[in-house]
VOLOSE-224948 format. One record per residue (C-alpha): residue in one letter; x, y, z. Coordinates in steps of 0.2 Angstrom, whole numbers, plus 5000, padded with zeros to 4 digits. Layout:
aXYZ/...
end
This chain:
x495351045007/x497150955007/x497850944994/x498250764994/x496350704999/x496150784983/x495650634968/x495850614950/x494650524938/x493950354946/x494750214937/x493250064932/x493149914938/x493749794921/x495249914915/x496849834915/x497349974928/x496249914940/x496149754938/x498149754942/x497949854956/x496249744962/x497649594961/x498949654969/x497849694984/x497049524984/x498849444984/x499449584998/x497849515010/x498249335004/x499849345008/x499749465024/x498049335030/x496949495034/x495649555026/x495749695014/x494549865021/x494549945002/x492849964995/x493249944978/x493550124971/x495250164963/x495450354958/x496950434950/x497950534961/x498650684955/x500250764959/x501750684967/x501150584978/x501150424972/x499450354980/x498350364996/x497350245006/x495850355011/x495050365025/x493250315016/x493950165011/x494550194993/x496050204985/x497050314975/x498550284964/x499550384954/x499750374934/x501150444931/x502050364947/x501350194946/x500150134933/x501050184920/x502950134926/x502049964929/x501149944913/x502749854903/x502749724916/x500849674915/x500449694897/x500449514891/x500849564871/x502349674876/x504049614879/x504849744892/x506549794893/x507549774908/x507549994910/x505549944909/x505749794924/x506449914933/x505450034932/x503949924937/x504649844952/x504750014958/x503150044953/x502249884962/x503249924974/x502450064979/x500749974974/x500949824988/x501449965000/x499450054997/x498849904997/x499649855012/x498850005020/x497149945016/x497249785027/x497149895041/x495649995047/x496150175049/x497150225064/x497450045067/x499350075066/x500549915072/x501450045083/x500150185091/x499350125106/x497650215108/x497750365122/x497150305138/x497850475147/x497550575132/x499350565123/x499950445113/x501250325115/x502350225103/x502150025109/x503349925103/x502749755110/x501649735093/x503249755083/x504449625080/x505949575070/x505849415059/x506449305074/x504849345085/x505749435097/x505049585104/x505849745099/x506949805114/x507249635121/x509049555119/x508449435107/x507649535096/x508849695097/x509649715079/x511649685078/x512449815071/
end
C-alpha cells in the first residue's frame, strides 16, 4: 500500500481537533459556494506529509504539521505568542488548502480536461487570473 494512503487514529467528531478542522471546511465551501464532498471522518496522518484528501471521501491531517502548530490560535483560554500566530497561520494554511481539495470530487481538477483521444491535456480555458480573463489571452496574460 502507499505509504501516504496510510492513516493514523480517526479523530471524533466533538474534539477541538475536529471541530477546527470541520469549520475551517464549512467556511472554505462557504466562502468557495461549492459543496464540500468530505464524509465526515478526519484521521491522523502520519509522516511528513502534512494531510490528504482521500479518494473515499475522508480526510486526513497531520498532528504534528497542523493540529498542533494551530492549537495556540484556537484555544479560547490561551493567549499565544506572536512565534505561536505564526506558526498557526502556517498551519491553517495548509488546513484551507485540504479542505479546498474536498470541494471537488476526485479527478475533478480545474486544469485536466478528461481524455477524449486517450491522453490528457492541460485546458486553460477553466483557469483565470482575478480579472476574468482567460489564461493565454492578452488581457488575462500576467505582466512581468
Amino acid at each position: 500500500m502507499n505509504d501516504l494512503l496510510q492513516r493514523g487514529p480517526e479523530i471524533l467528531p466533538g474534539t477541538p481537533e475536529y471541530e477546527w478542522m470541520s469549520s475551517v471546511v464549512a467556511k472554505a465551501a462557504e466562502y468557495a459556494g461549492r459543496p464540500s464532498h468530505w464524509n465526515g471522518k478526519l484521521y491522523e496522518q502520519p509522516g511528513p506529509v502534512s494531510g490528504l484528501y482521500q479518494p473515499d471521501g475522508s480526510m486526513t491531517i497531520s498532528r504534528e504539521h497542523v493540529l498542533d502548530p494551530a492549537r495556540p490560535a484556537f484555544t479560547p483560554e490561551h493567549t499565544a505568542t506572536p512565534n505561536e500566530l505564526s506558526a498557526a497561520a502556517g498551519a491553517t494554511h495548509m488546513a484551507i488548502f485540504q479542505a479546498r481539495l474536498s470541494l471537488s470530487e476526485l479527478g475533478d481538477g480545474p486544469c485536466l480536461a478528461p481524455p477524449r483521444s486517450g491522453r490528457w491535456r492541460i485546458s486553460l480555458s477553466r483557469t483565470r487570473w482575478p480579472t476574468g480573463s482567460p489564461l493565454g489571452t492578452a488581457a488575462g496574460s500576467p505582466r512581468i
